[in-house]
Predicted model as a PDB file, atoms N, CA, C, CB and O in Angstrom, pLDDT in the B-factor column:
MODEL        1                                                                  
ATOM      1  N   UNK A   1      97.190  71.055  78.612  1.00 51.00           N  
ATOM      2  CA  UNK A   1      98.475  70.837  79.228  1.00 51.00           C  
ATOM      3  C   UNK A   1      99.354  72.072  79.023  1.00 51.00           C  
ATOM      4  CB  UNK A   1      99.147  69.576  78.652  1.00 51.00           C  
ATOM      5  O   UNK A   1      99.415  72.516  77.876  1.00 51.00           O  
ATOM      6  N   UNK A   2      99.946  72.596  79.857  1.00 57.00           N  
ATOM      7  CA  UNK A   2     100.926  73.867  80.141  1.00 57.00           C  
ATOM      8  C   UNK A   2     102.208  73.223  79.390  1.00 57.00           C  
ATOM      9  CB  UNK A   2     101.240  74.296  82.025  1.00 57.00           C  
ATOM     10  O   UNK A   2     102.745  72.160  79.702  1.00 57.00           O  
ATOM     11  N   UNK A   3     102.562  74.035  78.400  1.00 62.00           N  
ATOM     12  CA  UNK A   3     103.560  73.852  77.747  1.00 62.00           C  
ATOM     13  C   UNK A   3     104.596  74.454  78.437  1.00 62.00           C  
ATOM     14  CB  UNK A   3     103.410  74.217  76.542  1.00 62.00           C  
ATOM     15  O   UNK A   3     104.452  75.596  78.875  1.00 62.00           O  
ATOM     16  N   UNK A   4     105.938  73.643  78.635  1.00 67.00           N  
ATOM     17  CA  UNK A   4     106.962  74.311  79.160  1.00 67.00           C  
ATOM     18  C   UNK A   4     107.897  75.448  78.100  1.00 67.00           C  
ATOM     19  CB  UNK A   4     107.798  73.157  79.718  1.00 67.00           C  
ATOM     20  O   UNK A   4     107.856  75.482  76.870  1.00 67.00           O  
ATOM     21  N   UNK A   5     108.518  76.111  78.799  1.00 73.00           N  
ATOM     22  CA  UNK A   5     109.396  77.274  78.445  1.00 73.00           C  
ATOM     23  C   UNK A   5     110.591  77.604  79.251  1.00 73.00           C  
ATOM     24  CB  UNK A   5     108.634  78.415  78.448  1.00 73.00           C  
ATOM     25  O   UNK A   5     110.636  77.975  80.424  1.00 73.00           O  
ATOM     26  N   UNK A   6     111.543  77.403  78.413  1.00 76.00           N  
ATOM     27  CA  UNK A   6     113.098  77.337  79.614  1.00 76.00           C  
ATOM     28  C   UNK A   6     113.575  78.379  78.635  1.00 76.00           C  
ATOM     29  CB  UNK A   6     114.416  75.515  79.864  1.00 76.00           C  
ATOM     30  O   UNK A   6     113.554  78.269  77.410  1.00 76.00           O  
ATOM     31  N   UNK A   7     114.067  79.548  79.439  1.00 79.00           N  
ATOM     32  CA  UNK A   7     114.834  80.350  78.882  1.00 79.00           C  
ATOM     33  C   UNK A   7     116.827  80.172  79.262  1.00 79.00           C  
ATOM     34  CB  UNK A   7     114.072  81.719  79.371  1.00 79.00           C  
ATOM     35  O   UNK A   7     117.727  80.891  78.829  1.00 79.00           O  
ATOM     36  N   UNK A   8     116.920  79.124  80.065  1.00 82.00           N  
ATOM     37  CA  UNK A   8     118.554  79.123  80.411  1.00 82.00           C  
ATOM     38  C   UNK A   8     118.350  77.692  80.859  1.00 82.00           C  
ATOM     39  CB  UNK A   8     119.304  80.363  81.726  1.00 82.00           C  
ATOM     40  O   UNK A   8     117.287  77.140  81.140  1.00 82.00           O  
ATOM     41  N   UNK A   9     119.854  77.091  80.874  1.00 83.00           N  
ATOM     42  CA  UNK A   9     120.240  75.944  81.737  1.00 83.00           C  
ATOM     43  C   UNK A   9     119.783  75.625  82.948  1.00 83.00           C  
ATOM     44  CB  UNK A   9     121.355  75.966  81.948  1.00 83.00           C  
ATOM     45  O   UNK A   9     119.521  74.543  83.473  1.00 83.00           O  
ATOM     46  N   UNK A  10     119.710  77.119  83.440  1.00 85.00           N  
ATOM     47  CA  UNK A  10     119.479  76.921  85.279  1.00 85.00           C  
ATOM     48  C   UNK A  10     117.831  77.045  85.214  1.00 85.00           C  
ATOM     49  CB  UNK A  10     120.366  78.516  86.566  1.00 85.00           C  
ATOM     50  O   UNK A  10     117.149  76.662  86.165  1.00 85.00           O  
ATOM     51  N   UNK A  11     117.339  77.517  84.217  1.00 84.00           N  
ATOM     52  CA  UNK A  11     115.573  76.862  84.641  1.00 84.00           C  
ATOM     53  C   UNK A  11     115.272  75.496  84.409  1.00 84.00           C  
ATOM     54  CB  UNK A  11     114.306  77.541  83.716  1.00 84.00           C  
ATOM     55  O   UNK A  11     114.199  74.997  84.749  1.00 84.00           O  
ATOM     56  N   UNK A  12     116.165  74.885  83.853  1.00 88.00           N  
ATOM     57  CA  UNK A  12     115.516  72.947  83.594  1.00 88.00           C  
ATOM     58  C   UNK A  12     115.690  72.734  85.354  1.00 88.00           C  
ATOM     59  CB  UNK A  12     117.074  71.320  82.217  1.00 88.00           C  
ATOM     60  O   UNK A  12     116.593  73.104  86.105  1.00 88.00           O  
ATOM     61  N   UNK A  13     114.418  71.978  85.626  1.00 91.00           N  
ATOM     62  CA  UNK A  13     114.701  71.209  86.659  1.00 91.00           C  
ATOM     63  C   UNK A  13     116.045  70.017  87.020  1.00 91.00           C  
ATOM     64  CB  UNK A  13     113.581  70.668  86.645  1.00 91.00           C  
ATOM     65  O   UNK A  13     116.906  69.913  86.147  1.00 91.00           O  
ATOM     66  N   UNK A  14     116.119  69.571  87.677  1.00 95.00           N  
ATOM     67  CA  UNK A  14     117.349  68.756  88.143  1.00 95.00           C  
ATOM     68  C   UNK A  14     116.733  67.652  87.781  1.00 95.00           C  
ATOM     69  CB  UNK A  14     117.909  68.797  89.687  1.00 95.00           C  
ATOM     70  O   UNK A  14     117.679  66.910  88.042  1.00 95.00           O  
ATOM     71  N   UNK A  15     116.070  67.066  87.463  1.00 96.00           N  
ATOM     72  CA  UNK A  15     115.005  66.121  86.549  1.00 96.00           C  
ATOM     73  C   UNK A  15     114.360  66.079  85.982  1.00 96.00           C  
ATOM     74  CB  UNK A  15     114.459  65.614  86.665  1.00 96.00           C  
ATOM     75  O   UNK A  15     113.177  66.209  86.297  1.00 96.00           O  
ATOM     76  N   UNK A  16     114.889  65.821  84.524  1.00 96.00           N  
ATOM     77  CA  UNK A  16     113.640  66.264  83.535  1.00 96.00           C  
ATOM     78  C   UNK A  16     112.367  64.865  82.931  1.00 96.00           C  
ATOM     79  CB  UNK A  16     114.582  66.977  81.954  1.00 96.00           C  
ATOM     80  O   UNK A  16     112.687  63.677  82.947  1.00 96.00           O  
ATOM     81  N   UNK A  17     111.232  65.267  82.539  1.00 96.00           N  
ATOM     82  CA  UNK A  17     110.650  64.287  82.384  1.00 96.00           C  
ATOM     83  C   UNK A  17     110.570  64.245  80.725  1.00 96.00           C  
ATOM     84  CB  UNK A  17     109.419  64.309  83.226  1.00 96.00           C  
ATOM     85  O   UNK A  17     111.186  65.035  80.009  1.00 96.00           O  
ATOM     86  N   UNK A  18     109.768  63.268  80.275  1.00 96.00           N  
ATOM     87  CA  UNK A  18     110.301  63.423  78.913  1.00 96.00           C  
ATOM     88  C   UNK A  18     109.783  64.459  78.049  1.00 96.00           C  
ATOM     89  CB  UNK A  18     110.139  62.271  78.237  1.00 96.00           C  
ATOM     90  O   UNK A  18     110.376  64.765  77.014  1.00 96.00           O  
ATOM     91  N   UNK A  19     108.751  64.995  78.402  1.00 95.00           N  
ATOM     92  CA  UNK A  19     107.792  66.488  77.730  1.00 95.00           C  
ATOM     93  C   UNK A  19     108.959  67.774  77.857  1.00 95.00           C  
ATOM     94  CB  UNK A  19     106.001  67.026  79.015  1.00 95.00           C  
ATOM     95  O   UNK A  19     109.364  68.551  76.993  1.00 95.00           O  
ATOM     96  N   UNK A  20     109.264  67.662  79.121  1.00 94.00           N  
ATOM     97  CA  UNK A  20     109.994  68.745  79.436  1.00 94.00           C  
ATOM     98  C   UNK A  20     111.504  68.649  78.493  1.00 94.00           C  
ATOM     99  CB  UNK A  20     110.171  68.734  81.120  1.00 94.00           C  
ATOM    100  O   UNK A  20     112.049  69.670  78.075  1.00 94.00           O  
ATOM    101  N   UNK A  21     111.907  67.640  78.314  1.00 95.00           N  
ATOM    102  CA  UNK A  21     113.172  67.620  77.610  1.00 95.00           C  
ATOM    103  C   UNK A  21     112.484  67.733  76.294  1.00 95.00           C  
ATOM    104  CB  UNK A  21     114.200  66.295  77.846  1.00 95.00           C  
ATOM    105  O   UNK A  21     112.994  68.688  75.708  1.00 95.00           O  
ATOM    106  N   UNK A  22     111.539  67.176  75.559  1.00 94.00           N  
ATOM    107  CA  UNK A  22     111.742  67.832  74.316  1.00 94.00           C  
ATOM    108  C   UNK A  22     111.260  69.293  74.594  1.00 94.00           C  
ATOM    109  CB  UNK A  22     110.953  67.098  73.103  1.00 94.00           C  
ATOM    110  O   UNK A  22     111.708  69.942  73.649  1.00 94.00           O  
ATOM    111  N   UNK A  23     110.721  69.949  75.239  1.00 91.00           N  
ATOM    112  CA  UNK A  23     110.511  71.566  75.049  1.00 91.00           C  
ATOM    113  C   UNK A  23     111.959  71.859  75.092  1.00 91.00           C  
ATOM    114  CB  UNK A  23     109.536  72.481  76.319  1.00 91.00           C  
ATOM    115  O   UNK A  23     112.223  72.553  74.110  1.00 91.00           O  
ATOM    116  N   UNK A  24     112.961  71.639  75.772  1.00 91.00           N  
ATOM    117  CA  UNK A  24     114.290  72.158  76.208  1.00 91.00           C  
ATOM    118  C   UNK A  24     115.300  71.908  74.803  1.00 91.00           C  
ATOM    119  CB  UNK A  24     114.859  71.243  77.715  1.00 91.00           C  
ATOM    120  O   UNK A  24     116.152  72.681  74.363  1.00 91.00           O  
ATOM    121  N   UNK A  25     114.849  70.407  74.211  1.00 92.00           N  
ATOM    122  CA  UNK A  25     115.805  70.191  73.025  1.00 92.00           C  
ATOM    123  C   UNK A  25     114.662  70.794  72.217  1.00 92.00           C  
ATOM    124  CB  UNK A  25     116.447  68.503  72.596  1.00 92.00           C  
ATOM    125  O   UNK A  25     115.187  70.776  71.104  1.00 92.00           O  
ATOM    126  N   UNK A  26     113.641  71.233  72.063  1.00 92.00           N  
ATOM    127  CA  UNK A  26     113.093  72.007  70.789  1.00 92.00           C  
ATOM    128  C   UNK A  26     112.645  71.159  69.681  1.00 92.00           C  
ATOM    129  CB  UNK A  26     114.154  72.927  70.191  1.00 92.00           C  
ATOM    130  O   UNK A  26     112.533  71.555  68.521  1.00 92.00           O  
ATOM    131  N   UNK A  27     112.327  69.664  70.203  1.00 94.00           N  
ATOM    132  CA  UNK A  27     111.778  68.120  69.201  1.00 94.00           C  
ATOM    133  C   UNK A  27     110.144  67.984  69.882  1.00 94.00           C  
ATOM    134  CB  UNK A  27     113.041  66.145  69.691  1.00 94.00           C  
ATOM    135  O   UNK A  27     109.590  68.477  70.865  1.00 94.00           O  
ATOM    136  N   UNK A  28     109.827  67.262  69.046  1.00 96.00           N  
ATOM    137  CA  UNK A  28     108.636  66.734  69.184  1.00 96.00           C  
ATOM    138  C   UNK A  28     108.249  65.903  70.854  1.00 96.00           C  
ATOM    139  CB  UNK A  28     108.615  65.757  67.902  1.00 96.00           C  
ATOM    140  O   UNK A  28     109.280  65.638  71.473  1.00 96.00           O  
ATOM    141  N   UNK A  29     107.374  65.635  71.334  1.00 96.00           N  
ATOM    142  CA  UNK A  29     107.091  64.656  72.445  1.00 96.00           C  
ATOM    143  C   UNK A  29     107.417  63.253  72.092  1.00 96.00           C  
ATOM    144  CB  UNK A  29     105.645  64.705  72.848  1.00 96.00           C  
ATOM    145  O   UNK A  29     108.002  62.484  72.855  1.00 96.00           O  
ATOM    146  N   UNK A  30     106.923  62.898  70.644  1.00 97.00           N  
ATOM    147  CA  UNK A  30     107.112  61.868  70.136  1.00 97.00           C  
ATOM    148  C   UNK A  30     108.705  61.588  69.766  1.00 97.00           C  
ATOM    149  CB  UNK A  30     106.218  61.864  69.123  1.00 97.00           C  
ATOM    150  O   UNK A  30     109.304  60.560  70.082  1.00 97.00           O  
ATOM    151  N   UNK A  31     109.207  62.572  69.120  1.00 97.00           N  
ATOM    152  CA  UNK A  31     110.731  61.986  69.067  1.00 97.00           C  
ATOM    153  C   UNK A  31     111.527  61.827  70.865  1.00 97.00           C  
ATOM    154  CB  UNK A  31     111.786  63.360  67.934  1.00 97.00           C  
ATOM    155  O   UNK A  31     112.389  61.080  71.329  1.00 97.00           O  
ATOM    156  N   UNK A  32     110.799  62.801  71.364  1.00 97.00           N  
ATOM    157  CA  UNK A  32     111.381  62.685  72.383  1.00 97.00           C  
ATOM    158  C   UNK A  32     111.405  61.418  73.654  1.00 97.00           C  
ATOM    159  CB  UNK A  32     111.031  63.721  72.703  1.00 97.00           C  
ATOM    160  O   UNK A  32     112.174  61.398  74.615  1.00 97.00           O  
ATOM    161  N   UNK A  33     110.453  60.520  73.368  1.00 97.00           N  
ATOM    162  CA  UNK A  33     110.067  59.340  73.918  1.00 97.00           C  
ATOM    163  C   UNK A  33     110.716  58.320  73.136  1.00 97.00           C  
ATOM    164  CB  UNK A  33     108.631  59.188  73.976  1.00 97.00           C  
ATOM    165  O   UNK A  33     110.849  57.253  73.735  1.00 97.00           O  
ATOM    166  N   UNK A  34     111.269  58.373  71.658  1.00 97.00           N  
ATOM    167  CA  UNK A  34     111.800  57.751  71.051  1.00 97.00           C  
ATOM    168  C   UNK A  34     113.405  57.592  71.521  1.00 97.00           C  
ATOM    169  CB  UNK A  34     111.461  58.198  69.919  1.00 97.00           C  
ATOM    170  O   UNK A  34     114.034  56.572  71.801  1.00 97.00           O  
ATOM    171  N   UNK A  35     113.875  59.190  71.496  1.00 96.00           N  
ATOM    172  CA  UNK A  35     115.474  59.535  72.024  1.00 96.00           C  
ATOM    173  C   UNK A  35     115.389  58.677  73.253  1.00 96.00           C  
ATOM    174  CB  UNK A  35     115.917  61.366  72.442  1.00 96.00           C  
ATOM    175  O   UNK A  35     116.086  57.663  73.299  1.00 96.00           O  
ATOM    176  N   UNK A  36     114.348  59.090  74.573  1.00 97.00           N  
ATOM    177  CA  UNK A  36     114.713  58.634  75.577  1.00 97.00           C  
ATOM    178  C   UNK A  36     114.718  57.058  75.777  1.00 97.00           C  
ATOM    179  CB  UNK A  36     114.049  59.268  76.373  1.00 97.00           C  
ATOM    180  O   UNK A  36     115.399  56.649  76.717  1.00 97.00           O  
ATOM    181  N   UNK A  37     114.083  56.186  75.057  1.00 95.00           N  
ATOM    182  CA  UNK A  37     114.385  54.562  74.708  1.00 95.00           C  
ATOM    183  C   UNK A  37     115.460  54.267  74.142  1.00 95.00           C  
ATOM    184  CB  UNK A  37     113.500  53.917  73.851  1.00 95.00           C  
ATOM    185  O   UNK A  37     115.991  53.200  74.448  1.00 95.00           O  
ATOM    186  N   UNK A  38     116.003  55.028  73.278  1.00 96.00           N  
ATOM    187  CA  UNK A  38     117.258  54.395  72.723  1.00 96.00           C  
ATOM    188  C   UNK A  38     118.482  54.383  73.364  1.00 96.00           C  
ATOM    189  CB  UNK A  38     117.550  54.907  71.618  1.00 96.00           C  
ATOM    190  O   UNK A  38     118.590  55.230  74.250  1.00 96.00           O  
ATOM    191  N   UNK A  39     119.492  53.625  73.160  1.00 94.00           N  
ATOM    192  CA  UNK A  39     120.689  53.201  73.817  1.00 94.00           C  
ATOM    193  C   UNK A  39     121.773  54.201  74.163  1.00 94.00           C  
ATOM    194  CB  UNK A  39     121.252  52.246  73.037  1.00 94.00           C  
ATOM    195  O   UNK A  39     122.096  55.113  73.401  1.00 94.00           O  
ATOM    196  N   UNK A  40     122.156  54.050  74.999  1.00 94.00           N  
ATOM    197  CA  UNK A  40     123.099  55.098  75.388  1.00 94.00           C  
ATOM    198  C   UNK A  40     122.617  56.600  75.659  1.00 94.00           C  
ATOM    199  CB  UNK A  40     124.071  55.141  74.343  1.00 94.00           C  
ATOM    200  O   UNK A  40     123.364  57.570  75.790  1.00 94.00           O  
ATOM    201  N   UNK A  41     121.132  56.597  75.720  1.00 97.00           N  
ATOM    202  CA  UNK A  41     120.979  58.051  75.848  1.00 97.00           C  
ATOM    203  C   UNK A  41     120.360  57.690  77.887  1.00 97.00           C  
ATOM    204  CB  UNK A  41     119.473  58.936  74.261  1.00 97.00           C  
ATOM    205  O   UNK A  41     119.666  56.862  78.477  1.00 97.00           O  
ATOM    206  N   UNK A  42     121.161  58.899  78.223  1.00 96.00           N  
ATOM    207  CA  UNK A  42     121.244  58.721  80.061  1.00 96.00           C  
ATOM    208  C   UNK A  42     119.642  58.834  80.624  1.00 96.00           C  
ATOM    209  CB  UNK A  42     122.337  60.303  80.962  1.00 96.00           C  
ATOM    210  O   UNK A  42     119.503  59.686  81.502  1.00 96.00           O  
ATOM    211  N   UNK A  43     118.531  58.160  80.274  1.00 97.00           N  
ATOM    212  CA  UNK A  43     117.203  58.121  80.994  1.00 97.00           C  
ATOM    213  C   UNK A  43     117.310  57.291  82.115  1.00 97.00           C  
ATOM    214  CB  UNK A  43     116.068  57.634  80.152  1.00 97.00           C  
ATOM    215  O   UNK A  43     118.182  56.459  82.364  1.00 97.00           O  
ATOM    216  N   UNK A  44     116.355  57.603  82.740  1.00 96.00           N  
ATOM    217  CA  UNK A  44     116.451  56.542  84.301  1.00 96.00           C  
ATOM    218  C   UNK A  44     114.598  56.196  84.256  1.00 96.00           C  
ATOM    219  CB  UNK A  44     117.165  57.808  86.377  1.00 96.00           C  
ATOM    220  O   UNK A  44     113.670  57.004  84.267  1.00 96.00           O  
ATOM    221  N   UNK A  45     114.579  54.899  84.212  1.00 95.00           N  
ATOM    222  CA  UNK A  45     113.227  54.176  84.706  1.00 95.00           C  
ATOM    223  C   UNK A  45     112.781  54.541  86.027  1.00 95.00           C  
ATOM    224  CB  UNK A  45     113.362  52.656  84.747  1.00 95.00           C  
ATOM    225  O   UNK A  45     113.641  54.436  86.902  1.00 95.00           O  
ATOM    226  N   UNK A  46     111.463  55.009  86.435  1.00 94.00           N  
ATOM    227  CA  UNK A  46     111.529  55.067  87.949  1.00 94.00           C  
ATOM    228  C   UNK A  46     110.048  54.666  87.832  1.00 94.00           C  
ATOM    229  CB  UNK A  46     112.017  56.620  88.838  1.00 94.00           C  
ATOM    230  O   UNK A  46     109.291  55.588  87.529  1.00 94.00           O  
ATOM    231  N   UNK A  47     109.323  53.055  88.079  1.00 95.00           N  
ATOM    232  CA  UNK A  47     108.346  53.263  87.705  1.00 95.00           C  
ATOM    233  C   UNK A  47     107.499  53.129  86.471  1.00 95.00           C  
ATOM    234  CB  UNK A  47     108.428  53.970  87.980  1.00 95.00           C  
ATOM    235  O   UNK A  47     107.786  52.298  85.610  1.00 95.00           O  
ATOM    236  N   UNK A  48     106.566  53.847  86.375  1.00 94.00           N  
ATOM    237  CA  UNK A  48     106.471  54.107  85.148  1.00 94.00           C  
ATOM    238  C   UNK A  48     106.953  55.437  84.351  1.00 94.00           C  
ATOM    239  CB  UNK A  48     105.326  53.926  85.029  1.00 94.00           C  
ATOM    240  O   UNK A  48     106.752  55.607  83.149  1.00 94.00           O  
ATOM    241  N   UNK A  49     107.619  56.351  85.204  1.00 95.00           N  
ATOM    242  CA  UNK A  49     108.033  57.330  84.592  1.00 95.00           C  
ATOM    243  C   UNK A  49     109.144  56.806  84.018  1.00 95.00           C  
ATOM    244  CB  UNK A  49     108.182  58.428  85.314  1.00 95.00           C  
ATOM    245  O   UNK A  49     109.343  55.609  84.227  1.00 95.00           O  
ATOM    246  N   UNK A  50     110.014  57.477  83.265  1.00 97.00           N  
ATOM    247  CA  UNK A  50     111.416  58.475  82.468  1.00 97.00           C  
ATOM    248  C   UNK A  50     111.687  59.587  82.933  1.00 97.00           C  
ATOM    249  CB  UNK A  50     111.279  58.947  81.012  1.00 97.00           C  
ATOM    250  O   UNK A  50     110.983  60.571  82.707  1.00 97.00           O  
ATOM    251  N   UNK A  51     112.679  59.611  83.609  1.00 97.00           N  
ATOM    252  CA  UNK A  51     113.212  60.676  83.831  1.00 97.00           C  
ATOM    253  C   UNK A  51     114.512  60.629  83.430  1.00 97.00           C  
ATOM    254  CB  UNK A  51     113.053  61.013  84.994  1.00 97.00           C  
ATOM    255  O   UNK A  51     115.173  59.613  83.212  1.00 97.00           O  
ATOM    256  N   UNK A  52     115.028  62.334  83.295  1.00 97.00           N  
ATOM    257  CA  UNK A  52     116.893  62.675  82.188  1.00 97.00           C  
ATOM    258  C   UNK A  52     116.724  63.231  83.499  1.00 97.00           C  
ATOM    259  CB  UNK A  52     117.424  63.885  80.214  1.00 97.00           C  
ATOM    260  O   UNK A  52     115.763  63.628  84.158  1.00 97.00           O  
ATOM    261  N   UNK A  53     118.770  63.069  83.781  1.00 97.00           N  
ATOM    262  CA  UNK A  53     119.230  63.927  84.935  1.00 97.00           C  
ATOM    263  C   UNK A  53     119.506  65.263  83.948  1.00 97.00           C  
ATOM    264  CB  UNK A  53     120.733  63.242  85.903  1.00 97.00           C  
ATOM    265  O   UNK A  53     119.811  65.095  82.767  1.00 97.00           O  
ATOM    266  N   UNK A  54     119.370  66.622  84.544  1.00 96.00           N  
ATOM    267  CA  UNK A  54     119.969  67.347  83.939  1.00 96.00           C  
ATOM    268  C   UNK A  54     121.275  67.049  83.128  1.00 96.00           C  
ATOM    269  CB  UNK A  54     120.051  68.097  84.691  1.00 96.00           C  
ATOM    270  O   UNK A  54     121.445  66.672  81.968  1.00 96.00           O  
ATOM    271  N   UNK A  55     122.134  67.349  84.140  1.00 96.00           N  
ATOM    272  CA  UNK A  55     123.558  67.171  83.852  1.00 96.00           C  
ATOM    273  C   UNK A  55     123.780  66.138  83.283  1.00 96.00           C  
ATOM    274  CB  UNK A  55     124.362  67.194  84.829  1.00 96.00           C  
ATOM    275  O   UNK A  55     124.976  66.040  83.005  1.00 96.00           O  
ATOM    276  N   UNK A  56     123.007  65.055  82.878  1.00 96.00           N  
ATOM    277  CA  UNK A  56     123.631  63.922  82.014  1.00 96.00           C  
ATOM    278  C   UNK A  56     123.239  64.117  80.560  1.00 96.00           C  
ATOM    279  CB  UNK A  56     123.141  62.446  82.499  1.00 96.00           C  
ATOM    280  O   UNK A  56     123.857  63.605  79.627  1.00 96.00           O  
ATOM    281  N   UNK A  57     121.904  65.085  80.398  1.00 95.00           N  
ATOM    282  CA  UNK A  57     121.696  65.385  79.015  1.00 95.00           C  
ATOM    283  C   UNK A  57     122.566  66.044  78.537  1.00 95.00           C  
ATOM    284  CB  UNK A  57     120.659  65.958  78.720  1.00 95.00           C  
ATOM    285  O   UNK A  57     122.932  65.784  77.391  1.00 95.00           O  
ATOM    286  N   UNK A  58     123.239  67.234  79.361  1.00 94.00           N  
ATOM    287  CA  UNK A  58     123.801  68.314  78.979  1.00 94.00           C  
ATOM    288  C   UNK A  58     125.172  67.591  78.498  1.00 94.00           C  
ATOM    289  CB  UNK A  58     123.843  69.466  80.123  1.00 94.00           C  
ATOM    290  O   UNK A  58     125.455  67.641  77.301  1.00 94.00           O  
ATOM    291  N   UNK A  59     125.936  66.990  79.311  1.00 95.00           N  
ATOM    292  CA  UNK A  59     126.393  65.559  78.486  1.00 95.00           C  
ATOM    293  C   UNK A  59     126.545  64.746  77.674  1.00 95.00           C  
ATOM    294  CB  UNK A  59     126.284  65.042  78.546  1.00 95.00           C  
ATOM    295  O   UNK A  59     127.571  64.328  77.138  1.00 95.00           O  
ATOM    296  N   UNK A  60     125.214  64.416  77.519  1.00 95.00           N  
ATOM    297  CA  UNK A  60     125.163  63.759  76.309  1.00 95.00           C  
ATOM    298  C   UNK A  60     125.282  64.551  75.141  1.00 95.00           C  
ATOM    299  CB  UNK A  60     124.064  63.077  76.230  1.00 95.00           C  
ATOM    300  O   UNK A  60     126.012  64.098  74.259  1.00 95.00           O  
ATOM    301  N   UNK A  61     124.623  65.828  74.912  1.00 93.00           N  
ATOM    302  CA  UNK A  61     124.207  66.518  74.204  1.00 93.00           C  
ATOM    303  C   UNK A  61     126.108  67.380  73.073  1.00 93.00           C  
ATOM    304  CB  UNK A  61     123.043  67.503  75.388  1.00 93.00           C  
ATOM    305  O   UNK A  61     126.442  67.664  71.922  1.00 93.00           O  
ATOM    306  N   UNK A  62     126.646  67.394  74.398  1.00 93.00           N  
ATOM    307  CA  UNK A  62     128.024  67.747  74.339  1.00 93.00           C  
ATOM    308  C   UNK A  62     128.478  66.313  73.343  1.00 93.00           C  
ATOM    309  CB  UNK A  62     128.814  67.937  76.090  1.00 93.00           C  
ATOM    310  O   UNK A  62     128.744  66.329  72.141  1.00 93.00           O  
ATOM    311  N   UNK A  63     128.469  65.479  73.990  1.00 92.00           N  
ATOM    312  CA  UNK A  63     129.085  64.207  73.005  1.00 92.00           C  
ATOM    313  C   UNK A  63     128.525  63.774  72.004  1.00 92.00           C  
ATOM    314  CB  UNK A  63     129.243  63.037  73.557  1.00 92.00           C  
ATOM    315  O   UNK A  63     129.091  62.835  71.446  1.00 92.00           O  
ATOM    316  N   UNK A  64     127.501  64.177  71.535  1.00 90.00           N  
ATOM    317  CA  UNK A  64     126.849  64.002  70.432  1.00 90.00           C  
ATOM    318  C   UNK A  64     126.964  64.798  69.478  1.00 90.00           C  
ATOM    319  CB  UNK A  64     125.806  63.908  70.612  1.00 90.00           C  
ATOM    320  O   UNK A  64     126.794  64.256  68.386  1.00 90.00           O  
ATOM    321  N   UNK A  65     127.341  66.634  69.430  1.00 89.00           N  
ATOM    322  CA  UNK A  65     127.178  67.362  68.356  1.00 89.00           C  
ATOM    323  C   UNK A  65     127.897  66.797  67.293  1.00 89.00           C  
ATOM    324  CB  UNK A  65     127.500  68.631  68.573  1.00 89.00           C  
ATOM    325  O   UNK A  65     128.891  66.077  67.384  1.00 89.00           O  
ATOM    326  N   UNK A  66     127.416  67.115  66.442  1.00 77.00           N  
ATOM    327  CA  UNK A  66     128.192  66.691  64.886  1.00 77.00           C  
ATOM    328  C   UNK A  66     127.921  65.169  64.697  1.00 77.00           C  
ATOM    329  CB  UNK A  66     130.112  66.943  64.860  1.00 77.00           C  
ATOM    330  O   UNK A  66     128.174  64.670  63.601  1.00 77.00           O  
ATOM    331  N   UNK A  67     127.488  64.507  65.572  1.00 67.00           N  
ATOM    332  CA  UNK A  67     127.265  62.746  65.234  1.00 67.00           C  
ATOM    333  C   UNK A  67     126.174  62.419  64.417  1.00 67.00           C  
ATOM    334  CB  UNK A  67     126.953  61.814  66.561  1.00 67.00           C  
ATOM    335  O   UNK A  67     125.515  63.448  64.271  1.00 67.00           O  
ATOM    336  N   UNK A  68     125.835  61.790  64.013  1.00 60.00           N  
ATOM    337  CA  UNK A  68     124.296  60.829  63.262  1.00 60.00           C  
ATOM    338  C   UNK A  68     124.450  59.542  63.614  1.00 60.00           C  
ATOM    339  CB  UNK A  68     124.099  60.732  61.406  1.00 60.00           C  
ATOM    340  O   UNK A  68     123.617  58.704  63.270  1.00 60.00           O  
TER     341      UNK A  68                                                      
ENDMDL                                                                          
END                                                                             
């Protein structure tokens, strides 16, 4: 499997799937399937996929620094 590599904001696709968001947040696949189940974090069911809108991670990500 081709590991992704984002060097800026504007290379994430406009939909990310959940592999691709943890390469982008720099976590595991596994945490990253974990983040995207839990509450309040902006995933969208389509299917059997998960997909993050860009702009809603970038979002989230903003409202989250400094939280636990």
């Amino acid at each position: 499997m081709k590991k992704e590599t984002f060097k800026s904001y504007e290379d994430l696709p406009l939909m990310l799937s959940v592999p691709e968001m943890a390469a982008a947040l720099g976590i595991s696949r596994a945490g990253a399937y974990e983040l995207a189940r839990s509450e309040g974090f902006p995933a969208l069911r389509i299917g059997n996929r998960i997909v993050i809108p860009k702009d809603s991670l970038q979002k989230w990500v903003n409202q989250n620094i400094g939280t636990n």
